[in-house]
C-alpha positions as CSV (number, residue, x, y, z in Angstrom):
1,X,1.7,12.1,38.9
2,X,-0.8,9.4,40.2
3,X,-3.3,11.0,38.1
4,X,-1.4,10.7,34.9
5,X,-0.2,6.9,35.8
6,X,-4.0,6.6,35.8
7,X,-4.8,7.6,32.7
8,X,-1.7,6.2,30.9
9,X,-3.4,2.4,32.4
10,X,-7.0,3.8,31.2
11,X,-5.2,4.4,27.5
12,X,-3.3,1.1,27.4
13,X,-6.5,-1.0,28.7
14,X,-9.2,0.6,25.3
15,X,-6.2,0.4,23.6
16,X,-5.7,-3.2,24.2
17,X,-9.5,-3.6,24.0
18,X,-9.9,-2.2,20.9
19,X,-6.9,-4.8,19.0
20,X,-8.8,-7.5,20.9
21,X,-12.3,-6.7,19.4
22,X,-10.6,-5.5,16.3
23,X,-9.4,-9.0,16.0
24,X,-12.2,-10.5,16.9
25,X,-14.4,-8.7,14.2
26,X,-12.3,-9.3,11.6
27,X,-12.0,-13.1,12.4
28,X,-15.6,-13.1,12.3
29,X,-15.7,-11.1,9.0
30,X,-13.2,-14.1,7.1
31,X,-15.8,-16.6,8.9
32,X,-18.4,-15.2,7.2
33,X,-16.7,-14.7,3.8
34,X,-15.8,-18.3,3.6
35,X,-19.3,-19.5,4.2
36,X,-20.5,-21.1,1.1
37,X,-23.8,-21.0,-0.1
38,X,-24.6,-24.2,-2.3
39,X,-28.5,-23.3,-3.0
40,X,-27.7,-20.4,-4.9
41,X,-25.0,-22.4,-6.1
42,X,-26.5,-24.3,-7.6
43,X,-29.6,-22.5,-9.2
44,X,-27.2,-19.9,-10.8
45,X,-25.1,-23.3,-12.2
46,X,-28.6,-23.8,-13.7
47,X,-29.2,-20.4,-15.0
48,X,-25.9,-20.9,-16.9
49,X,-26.3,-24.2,-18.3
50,X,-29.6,-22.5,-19.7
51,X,-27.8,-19.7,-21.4
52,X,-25.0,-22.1,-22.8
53,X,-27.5,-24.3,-24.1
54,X,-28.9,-20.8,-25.8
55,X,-25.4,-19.7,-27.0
56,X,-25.1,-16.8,-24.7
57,X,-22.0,-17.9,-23.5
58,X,-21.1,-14.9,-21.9
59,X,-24.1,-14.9,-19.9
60,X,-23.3,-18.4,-18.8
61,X,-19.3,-17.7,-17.5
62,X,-20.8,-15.0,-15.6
63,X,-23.1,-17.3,-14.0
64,X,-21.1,-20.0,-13.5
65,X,-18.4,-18.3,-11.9
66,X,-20.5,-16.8,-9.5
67,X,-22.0,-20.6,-8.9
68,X,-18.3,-21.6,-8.3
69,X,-17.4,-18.8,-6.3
70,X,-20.5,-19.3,-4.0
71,X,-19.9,-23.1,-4.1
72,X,-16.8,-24.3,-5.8
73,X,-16.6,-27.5,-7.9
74,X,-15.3,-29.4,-10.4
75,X,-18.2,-29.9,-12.5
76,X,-18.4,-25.8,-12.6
77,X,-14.8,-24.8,-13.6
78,X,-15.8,-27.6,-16.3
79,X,-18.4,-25.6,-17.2
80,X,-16.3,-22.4,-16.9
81,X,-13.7,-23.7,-19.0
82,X,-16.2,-24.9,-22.1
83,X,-17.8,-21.7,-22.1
84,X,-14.2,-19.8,-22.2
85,X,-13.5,-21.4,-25.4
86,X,-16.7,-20.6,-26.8
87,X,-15.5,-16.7,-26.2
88,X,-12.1,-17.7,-27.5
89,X,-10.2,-17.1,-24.7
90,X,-7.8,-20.1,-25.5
91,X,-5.1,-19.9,-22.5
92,X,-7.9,-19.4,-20.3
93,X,-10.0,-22.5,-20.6
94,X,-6.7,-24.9,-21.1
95,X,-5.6,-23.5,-17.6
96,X,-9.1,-24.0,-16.6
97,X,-9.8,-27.7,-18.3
98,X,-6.3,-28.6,-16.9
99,X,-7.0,-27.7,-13.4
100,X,-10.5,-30.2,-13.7
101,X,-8.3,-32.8,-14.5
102,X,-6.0,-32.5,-11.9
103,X,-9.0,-31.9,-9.7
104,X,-11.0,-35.2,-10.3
105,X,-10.3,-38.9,-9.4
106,X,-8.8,-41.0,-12.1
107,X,-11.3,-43.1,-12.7
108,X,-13.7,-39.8,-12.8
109,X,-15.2,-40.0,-16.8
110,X,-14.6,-36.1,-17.1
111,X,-11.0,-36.4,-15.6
112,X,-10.6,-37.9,-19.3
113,X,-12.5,-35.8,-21.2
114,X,-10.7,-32.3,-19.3
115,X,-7.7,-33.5,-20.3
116,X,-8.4,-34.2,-24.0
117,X,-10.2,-30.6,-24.1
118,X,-6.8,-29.3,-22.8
119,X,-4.4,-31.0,-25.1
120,X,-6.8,-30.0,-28.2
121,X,-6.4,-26.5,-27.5
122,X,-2.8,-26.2,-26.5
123,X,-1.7,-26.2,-30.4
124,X,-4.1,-23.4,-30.8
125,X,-2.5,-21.1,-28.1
126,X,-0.5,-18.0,-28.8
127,X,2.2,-17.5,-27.4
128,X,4.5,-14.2,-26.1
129,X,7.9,-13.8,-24.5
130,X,8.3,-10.8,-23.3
131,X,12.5,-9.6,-22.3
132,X,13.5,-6.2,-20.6
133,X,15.9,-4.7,-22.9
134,X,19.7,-4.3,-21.9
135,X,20.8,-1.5,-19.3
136,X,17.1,-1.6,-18.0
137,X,17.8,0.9,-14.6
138,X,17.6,-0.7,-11.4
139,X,13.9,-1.1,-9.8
140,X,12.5,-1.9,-13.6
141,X,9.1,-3.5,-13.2
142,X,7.1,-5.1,-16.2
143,X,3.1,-5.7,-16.4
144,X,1.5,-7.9,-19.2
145,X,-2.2,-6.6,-19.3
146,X,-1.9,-5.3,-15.6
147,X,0.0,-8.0,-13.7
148,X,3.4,-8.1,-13.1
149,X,6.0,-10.9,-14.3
150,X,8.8,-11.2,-12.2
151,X,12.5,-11.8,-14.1
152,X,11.9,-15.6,-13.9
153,X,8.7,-15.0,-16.6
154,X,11.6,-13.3,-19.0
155,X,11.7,-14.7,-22.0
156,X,9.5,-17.4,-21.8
157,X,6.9,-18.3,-24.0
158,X,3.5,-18.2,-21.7
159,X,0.1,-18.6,-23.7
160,X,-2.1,-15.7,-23.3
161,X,-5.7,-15.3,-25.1
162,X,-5.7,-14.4,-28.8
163,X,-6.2,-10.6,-29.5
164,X,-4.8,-7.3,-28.0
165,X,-2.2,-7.5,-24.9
166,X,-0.5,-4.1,-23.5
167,X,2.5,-4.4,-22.0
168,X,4.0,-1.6,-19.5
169,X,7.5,-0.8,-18.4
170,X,7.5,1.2,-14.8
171,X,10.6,2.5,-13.1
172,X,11.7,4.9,-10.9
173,X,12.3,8.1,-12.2
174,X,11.3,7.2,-15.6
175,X,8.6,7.9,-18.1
176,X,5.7,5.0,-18.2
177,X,5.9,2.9,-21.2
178,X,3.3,0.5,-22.7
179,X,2.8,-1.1,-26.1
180,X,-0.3,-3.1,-27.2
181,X,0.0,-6.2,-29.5
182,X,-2.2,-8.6,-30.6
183,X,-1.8,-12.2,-31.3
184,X,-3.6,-15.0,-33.6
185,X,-4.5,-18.4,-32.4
186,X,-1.2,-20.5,-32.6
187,X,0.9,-17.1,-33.3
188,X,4.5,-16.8,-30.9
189,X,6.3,-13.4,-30.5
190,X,8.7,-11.9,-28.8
191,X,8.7,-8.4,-27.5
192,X,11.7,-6.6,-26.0
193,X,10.6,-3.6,-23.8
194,X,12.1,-0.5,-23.3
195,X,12.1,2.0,-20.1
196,X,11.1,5.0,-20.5
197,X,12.6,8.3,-20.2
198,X,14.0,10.0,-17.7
199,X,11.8,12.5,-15.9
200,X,12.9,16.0,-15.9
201,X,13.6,16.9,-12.4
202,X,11.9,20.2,-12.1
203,X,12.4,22.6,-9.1
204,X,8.6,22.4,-9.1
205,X,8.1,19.1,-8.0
206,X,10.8,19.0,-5.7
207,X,9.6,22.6,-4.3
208,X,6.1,21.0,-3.2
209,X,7.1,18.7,-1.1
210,X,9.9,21.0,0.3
211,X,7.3,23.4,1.1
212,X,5.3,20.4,2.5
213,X,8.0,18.6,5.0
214,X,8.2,22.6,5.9
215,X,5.1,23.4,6.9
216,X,4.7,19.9,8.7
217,X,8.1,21.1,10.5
218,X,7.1,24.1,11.8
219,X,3.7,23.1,13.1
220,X,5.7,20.1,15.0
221,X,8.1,23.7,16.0
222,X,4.7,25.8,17.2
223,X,3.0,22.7,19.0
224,X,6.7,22.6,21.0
225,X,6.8,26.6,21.6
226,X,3.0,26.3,23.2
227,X,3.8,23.1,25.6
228,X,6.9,25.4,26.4
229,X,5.0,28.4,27.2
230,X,2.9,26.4,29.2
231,X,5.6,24.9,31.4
232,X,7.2,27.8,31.7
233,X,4.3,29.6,32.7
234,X,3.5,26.8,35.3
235,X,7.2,27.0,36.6
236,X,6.7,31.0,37.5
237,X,3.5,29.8,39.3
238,X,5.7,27.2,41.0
239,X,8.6,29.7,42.2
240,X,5.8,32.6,43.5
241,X,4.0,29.5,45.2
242,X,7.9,29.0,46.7
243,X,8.4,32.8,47.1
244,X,5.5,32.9,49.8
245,X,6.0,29.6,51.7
246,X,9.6,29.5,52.2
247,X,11.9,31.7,54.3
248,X,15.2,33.3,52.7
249,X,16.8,30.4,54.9
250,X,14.7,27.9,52.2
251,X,13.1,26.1,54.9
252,X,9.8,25.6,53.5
253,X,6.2,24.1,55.0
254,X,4.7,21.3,52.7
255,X,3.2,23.8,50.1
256,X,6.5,25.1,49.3
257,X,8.0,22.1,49.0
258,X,5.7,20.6,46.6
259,X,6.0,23.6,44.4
260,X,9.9,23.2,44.3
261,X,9.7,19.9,43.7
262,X,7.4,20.3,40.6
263,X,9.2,23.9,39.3
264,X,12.9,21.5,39.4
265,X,10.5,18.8,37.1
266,X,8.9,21.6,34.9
267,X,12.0,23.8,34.0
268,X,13.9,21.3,32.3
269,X,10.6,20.6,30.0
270,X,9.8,24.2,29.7
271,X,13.4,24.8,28.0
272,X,14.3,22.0,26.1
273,X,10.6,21.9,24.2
274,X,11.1,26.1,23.9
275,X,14.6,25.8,21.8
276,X,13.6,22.7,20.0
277,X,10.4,24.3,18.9
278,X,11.9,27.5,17.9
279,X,14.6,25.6,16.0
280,X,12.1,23.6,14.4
281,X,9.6,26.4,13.6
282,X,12.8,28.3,11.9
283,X,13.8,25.4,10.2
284,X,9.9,24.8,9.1
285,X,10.3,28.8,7.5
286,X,13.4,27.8,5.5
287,X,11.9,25.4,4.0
288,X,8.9,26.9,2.9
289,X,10.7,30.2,1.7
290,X,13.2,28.1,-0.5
291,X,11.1,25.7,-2.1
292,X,10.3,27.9,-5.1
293,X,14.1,28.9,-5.4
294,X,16.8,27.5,-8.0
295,X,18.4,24.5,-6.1
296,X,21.8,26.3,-5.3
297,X,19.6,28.7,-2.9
298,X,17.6,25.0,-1.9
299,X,21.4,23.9,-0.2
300,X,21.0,26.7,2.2
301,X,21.9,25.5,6.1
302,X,20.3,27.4,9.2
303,X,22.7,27.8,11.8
304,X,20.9,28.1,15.5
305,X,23.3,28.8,18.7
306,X,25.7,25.3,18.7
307,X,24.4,23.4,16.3
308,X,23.2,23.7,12.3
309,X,20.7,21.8,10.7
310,X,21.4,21.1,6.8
311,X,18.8,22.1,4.9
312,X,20.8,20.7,1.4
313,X,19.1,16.9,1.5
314,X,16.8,16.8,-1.4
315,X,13.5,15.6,-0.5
């Protein structure tokens, strides 16, 4: 017993070790992350001013997002945003221009000049509503061009880029949906979304993962059987131990006594870990053998001595 409090402590100190450095590293990690690095900052903010001043705009967001993301600044989500419109992604640069403006001092001569860019193109932006039609089943979820709205985004008017959105309805036990539209500069619309159908539930689907939770079952049943075996084989080795060093009056000598002591500990395990296993490993058997069967034979129970397990849960 002293042995196994040992090791128990030895498990509970690497395990508190290992959250500690755990911790540690990843603390170190987000440090690291966060460091900025404003050289190349600033010569990829160069590099894209050079390909804006050639007209490769999409050269130049590429490099002046990096620039911000290594460096953040005003100046560069300027940059970002003018180079945006160039590729006529409309909502994108008035977020963008909007956010300079609310970035900058007053007094700041681009504060002025971001919020003029802003207002000029907010005419110019489409805009979609998108609405979940009626008797929508619980657990309905909607994504506009991969990110989900939440109900308070229903049926509002939110500017998007001109061109091709898809639009996706997800929900459980339901077919995926999606439609793609496309919008103009300055078109609205509004799309009502529908969920999808219901999927068939085949015996198939439901038999793999029945035949899963049953083999998982009865390997949890065979691990119990062995650790019963093993007690129980240690609790024979405790009673011959007893058989030779105590008289038929049980008085024992300190050899004997030990070995009843442990053999009183050891039975209870040995028995209780022996019937749970074998329940389990019968249990684990019913539900591999009926997961291919029609779902009237899937509601079988398994009864064991006292008590039954119901096998008739869907899984």
């Amino acid at each position: 017993m002293r042995a196994m409090g040992t090791s128990a402590r030895r498990w509970a100190r690497a395990l508190v070790f290992g959250a500690v450095w755990a911790a540690v590293t990843a603390g170190a990690g987000a440090a690291r992350a966060q460091r900025s690095d404003p050289a190349a900052a600033e010569a990829l903010f160069r590099e894209g001013r050079t390909a804006a001043n050639a007209g490769d705009h999409a050269t130049a967001c590429k490099k002046f997002q990096e620039s911000n993301r290594l460096d953040p600044a005003p100046g560069t989500v300027f940059n970002i945003a003018d180079c945006e419109e160039k590729l006529g992604h409309l909502a994108t640069a008035w977020t963008l221009f909007r956010e300079v403006a609310q970035r900058l001092k007053a007094d700041d001569e681009r504060t002025a000049i971001a919020t003029s860019r802003a207002a000029g193109l907010e005419p110019r932006l489409p805009k979609l509503s998108v609405v979940l039609a009626p008797g929508a089943p619980p657990g309905a979820r909607v994504f506009r061009d991969g990110v989900e709205l939440q109900t308070g985004a229903f049926d509002t008017a939110l500017p998007v880029d001109p061109g091709k959105h898809v639009l996706a309805v997800e929900a459980p036990q339901r077919d995926r949906t999606e439609v793609t539209i496309s919008l103009r500069e300055g078109e609205a619309k509004r799309q009502t979304l529908e969920a999808g159908k219901p999927v068939p539930d085949t015996a198939g689907g439901h038999g793999s993962a029945r035949r899963t939770v049953g083999f998982v079952v009865g390997a949890v049943g065979l691990a119990a059987v062995g650790v019963g075996a093993v007690t129980g084989i240690l609790v024979l080795d405790r009673k011959s131990t007893v058989d030779h060093n105590c008289n038929t009056a049980k008085r024992c000598n300190a050899t004997g006594a030990e070995a009843a002591d442990s053999g009183r500990t050891l039975a209870p395990i040995s028995s209780v870990t022996l019937i749970g296993g074998g329940v389990a490993l019968a249990a684990g058997a019913v539900l591999v053998l009926t997961a291919g069967g029609s779902d009237s034979e899937s509601r079988a129970a398994l009864i064991v001595g006292p008590g039954r397990i119901d096998l008739s849960a869907r899984f």
